[in-house]
N, C-alpha and C positions, 0 to 999 in steps of 0.2 A: 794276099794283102788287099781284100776287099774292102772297100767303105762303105758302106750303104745309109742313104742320105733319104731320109723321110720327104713329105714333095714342102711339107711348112719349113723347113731346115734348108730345101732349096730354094725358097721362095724369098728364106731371111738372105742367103745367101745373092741371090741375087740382087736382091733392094741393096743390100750393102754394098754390092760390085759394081752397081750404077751411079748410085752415091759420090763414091770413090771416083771413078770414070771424069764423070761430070765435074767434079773436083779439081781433077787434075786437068783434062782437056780446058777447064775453063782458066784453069792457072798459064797453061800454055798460051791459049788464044791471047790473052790482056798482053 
């Protein structure tokens, strides 16, 4: 059950996980 993830597919995924991240940690801190 491999996935293989192109590097632009990890790239999207990443910008979205930061996103996110940022998101929430800034929902925490307030």
């Amino acid at each position: 059950m491999e996935q293989l993830i192109t590097a632009e597919e990890l790239d999207h995924l990443a910008d979205e996980g930061v996103r996110v991240f940022l998101a929430a940690y800034g929902a925490v801190s307030d």
